[in-house]
N, C-alpha and C positions, 0 to 999 in steps of 0.2 A: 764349368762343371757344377752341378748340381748337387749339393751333400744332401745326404739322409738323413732324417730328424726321426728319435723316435716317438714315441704317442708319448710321455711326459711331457718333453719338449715343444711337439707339434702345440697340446692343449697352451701351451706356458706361453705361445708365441700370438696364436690364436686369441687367446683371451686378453690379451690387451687394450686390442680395438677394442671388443665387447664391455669393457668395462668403462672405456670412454665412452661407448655410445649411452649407455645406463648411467653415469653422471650426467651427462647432456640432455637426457631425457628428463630425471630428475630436480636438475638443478636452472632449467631451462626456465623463463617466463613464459605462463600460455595465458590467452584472449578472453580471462574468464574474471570474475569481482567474485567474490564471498561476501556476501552477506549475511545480517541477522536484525533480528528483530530490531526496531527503531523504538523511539519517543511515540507516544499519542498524546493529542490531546483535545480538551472540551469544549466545542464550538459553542455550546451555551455557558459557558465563562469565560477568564482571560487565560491570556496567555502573557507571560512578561512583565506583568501586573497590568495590560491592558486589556478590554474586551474583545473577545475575537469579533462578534460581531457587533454591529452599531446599528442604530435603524433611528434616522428624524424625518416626521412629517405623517408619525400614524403612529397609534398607541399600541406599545407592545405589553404583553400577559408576564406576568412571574413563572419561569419554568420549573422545575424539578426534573430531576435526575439529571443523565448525562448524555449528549451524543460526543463519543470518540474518534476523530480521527486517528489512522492507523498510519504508521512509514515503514518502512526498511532502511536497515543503513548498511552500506556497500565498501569496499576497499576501495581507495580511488585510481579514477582512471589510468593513474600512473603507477598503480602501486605492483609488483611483479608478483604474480599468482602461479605457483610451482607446485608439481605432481600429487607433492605432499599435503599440501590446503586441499586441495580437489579431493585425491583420498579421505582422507581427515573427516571433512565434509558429509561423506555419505555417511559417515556414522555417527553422527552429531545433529538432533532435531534441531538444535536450536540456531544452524546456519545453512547456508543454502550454496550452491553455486552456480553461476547465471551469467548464459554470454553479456559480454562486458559491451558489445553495443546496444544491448537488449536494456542495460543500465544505463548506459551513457550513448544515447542514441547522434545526439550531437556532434559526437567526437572525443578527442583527447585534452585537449585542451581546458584547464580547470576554469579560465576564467567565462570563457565562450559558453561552459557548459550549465556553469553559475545563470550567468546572463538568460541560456535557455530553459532553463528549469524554472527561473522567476517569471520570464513571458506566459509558461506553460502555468503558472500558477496563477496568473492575472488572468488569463483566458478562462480559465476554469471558474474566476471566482465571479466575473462579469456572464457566464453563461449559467452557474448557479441561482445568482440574484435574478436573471433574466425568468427561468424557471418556476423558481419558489413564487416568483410577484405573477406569471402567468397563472399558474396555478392556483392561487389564490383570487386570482382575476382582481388583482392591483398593478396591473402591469400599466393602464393608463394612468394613475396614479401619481401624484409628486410626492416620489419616496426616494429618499435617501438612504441607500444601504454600504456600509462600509465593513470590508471582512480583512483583518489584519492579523498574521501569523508569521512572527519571527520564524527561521531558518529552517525552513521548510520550500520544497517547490516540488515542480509538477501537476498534472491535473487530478490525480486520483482522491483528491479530497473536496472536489464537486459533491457529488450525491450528500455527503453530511453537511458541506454549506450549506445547501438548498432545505434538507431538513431541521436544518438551524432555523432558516428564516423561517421557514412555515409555524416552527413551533412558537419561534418570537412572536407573530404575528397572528395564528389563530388563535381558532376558538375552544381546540383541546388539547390536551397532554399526549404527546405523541410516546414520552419514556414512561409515563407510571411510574416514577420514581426510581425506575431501573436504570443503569449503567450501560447504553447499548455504543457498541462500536461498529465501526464498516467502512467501507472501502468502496471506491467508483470513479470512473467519468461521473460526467453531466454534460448532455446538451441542451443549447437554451431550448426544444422543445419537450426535455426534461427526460429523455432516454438515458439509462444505464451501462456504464459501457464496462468492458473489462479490465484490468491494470497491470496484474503480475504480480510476484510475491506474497500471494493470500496466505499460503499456511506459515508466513513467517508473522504476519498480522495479526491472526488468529492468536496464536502466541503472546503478542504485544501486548493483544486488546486483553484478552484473560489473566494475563499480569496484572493489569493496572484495574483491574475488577467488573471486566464487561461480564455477561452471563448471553448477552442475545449480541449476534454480529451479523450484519446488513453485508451479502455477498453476491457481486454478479451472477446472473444464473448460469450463465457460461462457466465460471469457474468454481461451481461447484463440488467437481471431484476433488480438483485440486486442494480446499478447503478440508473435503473431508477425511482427506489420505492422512491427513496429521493433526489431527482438531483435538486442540485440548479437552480434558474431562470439563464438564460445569459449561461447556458455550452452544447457546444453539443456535445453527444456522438457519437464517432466511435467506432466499434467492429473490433478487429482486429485476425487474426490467425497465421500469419507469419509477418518476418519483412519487405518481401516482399509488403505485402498486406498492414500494415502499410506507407511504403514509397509509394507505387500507390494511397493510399487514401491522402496522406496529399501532392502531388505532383496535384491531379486531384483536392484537393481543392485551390489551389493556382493556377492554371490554369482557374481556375471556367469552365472546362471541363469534361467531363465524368461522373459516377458514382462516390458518394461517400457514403460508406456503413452507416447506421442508425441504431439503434439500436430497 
């Protein structure tokens, strides 16, 4: 036999499950990292007290100003990412949240993921060098270029290698004594590619005193949904198009691309 419950009851009996599900939902791990802004730092100084970049077997020029590389830093792979960060998140510029393979493309695993973030930054820094010395048409050259940056990985710090060495190595000032920062792939036939987490970069770069930031042209909206005051954006495609922009803005001649 079935007893009758009345609506006080019913509700009191009811809401129980409901309120496990709602902890569960809350307190639950989901497939997502928080991030925020990272470290940068000056491809034309050191890093660690050592030079990021090296260059034997060609005479390189005294630079001025600054090229920045840009990072994000992420919660890691293992770390349990619950309703609350996620919320939290959207109301908060200065973090982000981002599926956690989109971060950790490799996997779970910290050490596997170490390992591929340092391959991903070797590649990047040998199709750089590859780049910059084409470009400059020193690529048959006996040139020795060595690029070293503690605790960092991945490729997104191509494009500023590359205008590293070129400034090492030419014949003009590609900063004008300005602080520029950016973000990229590079491939060795010197194409721009896109990387992710720009407007948390953007942030980074204008902390640390960039005023101008080198951005894929692809992720240009992205950039400009949340760009700090004081930074202006270039979109770039090649590294070609890169040096003609930051050479025409230092001439205060020509075009200079906007985003």
């Amino acid at each position: 036999m079935l007893s009758r419950l009345s609506r006080p009851q019913f509700l009191a009996v009811c809401g129980v499950p409901v309120v496990g599900l709602l902890a569960a939902v809350l307190f639950a791990p989901l497939p997502f990292s928080v991030a925020q802004p990272g470290l940068t730092a000056d491809v034309l100084g050191k890093n660690r007290g050592a030079e990021v970049i090296t260059i034997k077997g060609a005479p390189t020029r005294e630079t001025s100003g600054q090229l920045r590389m840009t990072t994000i830093e992420a919660t890691g792979p293992d770390a349990d990412v619950r309703l609350g960060d996620v919320l939290g998140s959207w109301f908060d510029t200065d973090r982000a949240v981002m599926p956690r393979d989109a971060v950790y493309p490799s996997g779970d695993d910290v050490g596997e993921i170490e390992q591929y973030n340092q391959e991903q930054m070797k590649e990047s820094q040998d199709a750089a060098t590859t780049a910059a010395l084409d470009y400059l048409r020193l690529g048959d050259e006996d040139i020795d270029v060595d690029l070293r940056l503690e605790d960092v990985g991945g490729p997104s710090a191509g494009l500023l290698f590359s205008l590293g060495i070129v400034d090492k190595l030419g014949t003009g000032d590609l900063t004008g004594g300005r602080v520029v920062a950016g973000t990229g792939t590079i491939t060795d036939g010197g194409k721009v590619g896109a990387v992710g987490g720009v407007p948390l970069k953007t942030q980074a770069a204008r902390r640390d005193g960039a005023t101008v930031f080198l951005v894929p042209k692809a992720e240009c909206s992205d950039a400009r949904a949340e760009l700090p005051k004081g930074l202006r954006l270039i979109p770039v495609t090649t590294l070609k198009g890169a040096v003609d922009s930051l050479n025409a803005l230092e001439a205060g001649k020509g075009d200079v691309p906007a985003c």
